[in-house]
Each structure stands twice: as structure tokens, then as C-alpha cells.
C-alpha positions as CSV (number, residue, x, y, z in Angstrom):
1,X,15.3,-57.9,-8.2
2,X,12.1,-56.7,-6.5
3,X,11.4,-52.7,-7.9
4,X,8.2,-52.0,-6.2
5,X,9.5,-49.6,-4.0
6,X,10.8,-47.9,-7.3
7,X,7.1,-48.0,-8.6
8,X,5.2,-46.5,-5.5
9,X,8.2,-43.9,-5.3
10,X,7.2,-42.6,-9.0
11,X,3.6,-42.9,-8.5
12,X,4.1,-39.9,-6.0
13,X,4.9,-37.6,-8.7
14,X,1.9,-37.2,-10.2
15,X,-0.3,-37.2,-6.8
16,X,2.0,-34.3,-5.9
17,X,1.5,-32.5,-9.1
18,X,-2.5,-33.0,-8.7
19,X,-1.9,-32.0,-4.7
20,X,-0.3,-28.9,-5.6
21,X,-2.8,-27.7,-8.6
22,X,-5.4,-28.1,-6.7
23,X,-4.3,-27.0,-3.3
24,X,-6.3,-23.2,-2.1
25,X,-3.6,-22.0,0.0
26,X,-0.8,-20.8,-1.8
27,X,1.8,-21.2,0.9
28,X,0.2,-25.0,1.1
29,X,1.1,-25.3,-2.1
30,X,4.8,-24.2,-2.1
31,X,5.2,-27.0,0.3
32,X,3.6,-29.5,-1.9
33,X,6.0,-28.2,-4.4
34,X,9.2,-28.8,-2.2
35,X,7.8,-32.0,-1.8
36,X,7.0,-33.0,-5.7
37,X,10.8,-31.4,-6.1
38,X,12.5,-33.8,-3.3
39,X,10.7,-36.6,-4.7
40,X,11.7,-35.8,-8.4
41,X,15.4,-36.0,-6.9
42,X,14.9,-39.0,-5.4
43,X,13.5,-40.8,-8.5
44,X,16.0,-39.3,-10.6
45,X,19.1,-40.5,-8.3
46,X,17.4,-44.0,-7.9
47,X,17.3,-44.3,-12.0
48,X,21.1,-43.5,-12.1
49,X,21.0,-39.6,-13.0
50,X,22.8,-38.6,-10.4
51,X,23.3,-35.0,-12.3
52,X,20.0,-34.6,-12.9
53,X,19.0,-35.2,-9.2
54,X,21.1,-32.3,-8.2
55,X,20.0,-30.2,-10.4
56,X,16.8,-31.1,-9.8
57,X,17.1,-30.6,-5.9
58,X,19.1,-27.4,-6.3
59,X,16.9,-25.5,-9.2
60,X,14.2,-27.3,-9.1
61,X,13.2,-27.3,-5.8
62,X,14.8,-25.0,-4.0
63,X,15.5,-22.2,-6.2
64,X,11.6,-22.1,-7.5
65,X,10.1,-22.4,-4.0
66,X,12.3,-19.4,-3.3
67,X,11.2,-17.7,-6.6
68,X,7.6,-18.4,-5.8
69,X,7.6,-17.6,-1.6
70,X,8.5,-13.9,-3.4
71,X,6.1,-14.2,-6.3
72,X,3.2,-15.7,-3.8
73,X,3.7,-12.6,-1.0
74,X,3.8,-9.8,-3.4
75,X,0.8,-11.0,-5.0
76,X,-1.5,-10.8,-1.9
77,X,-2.5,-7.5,-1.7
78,X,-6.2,-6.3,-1.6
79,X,-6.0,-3.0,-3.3
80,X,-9.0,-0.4,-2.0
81,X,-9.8,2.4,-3.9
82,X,-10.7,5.7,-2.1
83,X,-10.8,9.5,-3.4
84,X,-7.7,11.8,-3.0
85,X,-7.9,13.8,0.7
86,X,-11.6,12.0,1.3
87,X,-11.1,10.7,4.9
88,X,-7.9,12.9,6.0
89,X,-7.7,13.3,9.9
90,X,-11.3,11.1,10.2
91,X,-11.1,9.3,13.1
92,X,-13.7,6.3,11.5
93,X,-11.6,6.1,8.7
94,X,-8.5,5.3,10.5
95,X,-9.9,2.7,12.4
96,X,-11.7,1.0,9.7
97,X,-8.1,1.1,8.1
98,X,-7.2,-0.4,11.1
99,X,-9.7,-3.2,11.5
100,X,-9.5,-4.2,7.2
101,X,-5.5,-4.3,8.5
102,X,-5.7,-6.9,10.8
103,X,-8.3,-8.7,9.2
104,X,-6.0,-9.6,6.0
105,X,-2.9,-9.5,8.1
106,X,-4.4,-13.0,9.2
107,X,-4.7,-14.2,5.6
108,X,-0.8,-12.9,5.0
109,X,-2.3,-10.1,2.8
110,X,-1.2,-6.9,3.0
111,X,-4.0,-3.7,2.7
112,X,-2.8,-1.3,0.1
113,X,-4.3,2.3,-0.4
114,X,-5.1,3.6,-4.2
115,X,-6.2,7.4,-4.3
116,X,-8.1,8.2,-6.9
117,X,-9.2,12.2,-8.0
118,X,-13.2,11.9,-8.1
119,X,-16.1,9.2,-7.2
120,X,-16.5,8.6,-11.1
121,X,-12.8,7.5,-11.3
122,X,-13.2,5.4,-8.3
123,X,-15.9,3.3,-9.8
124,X,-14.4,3.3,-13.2
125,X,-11.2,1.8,-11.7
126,X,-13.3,-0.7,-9.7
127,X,-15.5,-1.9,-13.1
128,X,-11.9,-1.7,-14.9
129,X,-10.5,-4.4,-11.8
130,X,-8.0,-1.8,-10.9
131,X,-8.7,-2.0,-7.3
132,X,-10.7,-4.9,-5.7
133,X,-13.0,-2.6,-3.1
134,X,-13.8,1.1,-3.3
135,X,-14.6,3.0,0.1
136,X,-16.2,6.5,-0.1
137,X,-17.9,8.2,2.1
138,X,-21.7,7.9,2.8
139,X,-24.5,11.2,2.3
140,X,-25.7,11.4,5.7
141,X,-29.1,12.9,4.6
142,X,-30.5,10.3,3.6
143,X,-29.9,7.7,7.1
144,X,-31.7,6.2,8.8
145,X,-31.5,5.9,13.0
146,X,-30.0,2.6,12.5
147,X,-27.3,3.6,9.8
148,X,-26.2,7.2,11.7
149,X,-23.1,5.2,12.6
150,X,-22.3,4.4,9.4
151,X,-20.2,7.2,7.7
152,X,-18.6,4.8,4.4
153,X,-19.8,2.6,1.7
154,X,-17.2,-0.3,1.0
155,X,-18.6,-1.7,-2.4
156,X,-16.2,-5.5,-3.0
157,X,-15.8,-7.1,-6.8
158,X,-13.8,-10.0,-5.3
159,X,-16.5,-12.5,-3.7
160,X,-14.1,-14.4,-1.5
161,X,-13.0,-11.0,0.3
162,X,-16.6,-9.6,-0.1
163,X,-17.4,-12.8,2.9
164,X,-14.3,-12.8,4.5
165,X,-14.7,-9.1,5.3
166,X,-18.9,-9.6,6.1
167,X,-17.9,-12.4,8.5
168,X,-15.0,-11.1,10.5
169,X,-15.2,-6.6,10.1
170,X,-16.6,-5.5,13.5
171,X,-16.3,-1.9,12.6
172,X,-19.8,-0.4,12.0
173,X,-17.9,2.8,10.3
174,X,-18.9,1.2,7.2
175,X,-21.9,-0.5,5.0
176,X,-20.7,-3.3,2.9
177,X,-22.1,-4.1,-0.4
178,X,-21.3,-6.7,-3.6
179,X,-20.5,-5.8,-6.7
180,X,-20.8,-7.8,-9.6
181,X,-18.3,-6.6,-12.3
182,X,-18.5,-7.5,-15.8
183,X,-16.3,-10.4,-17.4
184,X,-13.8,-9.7,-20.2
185,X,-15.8,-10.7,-23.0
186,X,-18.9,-8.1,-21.9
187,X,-17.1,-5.0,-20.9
188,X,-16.3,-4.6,-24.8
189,X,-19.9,-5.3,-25.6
């Protein structure tokens, strides 16, 4: 009897498992998941565990792309700092709210708002990873022609969002800047 098919069919497992490791998206990768499930079922009912493929399609798959759809969407959130009654009834603030909204609402991310009492415990919580971006408001003494316009500082730890939101934020409400926070190991030092 001629098991070929049988061989190609397993040999999908692991280039799922690699496919879903290394996959960016995270919603990418719940359908890779599905997939590696479904094809564990298959493999399983082909070898004559007919038990084991339901359970495997049922729990396996199903259940734990369910568990991680929820897991996944509560997890992308892009927390930004800002201090306690700051930017009440500002107009700019509003609509750079606004503009960061729809900007992640693309990404599936949802914008979430941390007050914090004071400037030092804004960039305390952003060295300590609390939040991923601070936004304060700017000095306008200091300005330039150019920068009048301006009237916040957004300072990003996160690279990936620091780019996202230098590519696509039209707003000139605020000045964007990088932050480099330190690792684990140094913050101890």
C-alpha cells in the first residue's frame, strides 16, 4: 500500500508550527493555528485515533483559537501616559486623541489613556514600561515660528509605534520624539 500521501500530510505539521512562530501578525497567526489544528486531526484520524482527532479538533483547535482571538485583542492596547487634568477642554488635545485613534484602530489596537499626578511620575512610569508613550504639554517660551503649532511632546519607548505613528500622524498638535529605555538587566545597575 502506497502511504505517501500519509507522509506529505505529516510533514505539514511542523511547517505550520514554524508558519505560526514566525508569523508578525497575530491574527495571521491564529489562522495558521486553526490550520496546524485541522491538520493534527487529520493525521490523527488517518493513524486510527479517531478520539484523539476529536479531541484534537474540538480543544485543540477550536477552543484555543477562541482562547487566543480573546488573549490576542486584549493585548493590543498602546497605553499613553499623560498628567491628571493636563489637556481638559483643549481642543488640540482632543484631536490628537482623535488622530492616534484612528491610526491604531487600523492596526486593531485600541488607544488607552493613563493619568498620571505630576511630569516626574509620567516619565518614571514610561522608564518603568508602564505606559508605552507619554504626551505632556510643550513650554511655549521657548518655540520657535516653525514649532508655534506645536502645543505637546509625545516621547515613544516602543520603536515599531514610534514609526508607525511618524509615518502616518498628520496632526502637527504634537512633536514626536524616541526614547530609548533601559533593558531589565541595567535599570538595577
Amino acid at each position: 500500500m502506497n502511504d505517501s500521501y500519509l507522509y506529505i500530510i505529516i510533514a505539514l505539521l511542523p511547517l505550520a508550527a514554524c508558519m505560526v512562530v514566525f508569523q508578525v501578525n497575530p491574527y495571521h497567526a491564529l489562522v495558521i493555528r486553526g490550520i496546524l489544528g485541522a491538520v493534527a486531526a487529520m493525521v490523527y484520524a488517518v493513524l486510527g485515533a479517531p478520539d484523539v482527532a476529536l479531541t484534537e479538533a474540538l480543544v485543540g483547535t477550536m477552543l484555543a483559537i477562541t482562547l487566543y482571538a480573546v488573549a490576542v485583542r486584549s493585548s493590543l492596547v498602546m497605553r499613553l501616559g499623560l498628567v491628571k487634568d493636563e489637556a481638559d477642554n483643549e481642543q488640540h488635545f482632543g484631536q490628537l486623541m482623535d488622530d492616534l485613534r484612528t491610526i491604531f484602530r487600523k492596526r486593531q489596537m485600541r488607544l488607552e489613556l493613563v493619568p498620571y499626578p505630576n511630569t516626574q511620575a509620567l516619565e518614571r512610569a514610561l522608564m518603568d514600561k508602564e505606559v508605552h508613550a507619554t504626551c505632556v504639554r510643550r513650554e511655549q517660551g521657548h518655540a520657535t515660528s516653525e514649532d508655534e503649532k506645536q502645543f505637546y511632546h509625545t516621547a515613544i519607548r516602543v520603536k515599531r509605534i514610534y514609526e508607525i505613528m511618524q509615518t502616518e500622524l498628520t496632526s502637527p498638535a504634537t512633536i514626536l520624539s524616541y526614547v530609548n529605555t533601559p533593558a531589565e538587566g541595567e535599570k538595577h545597575k
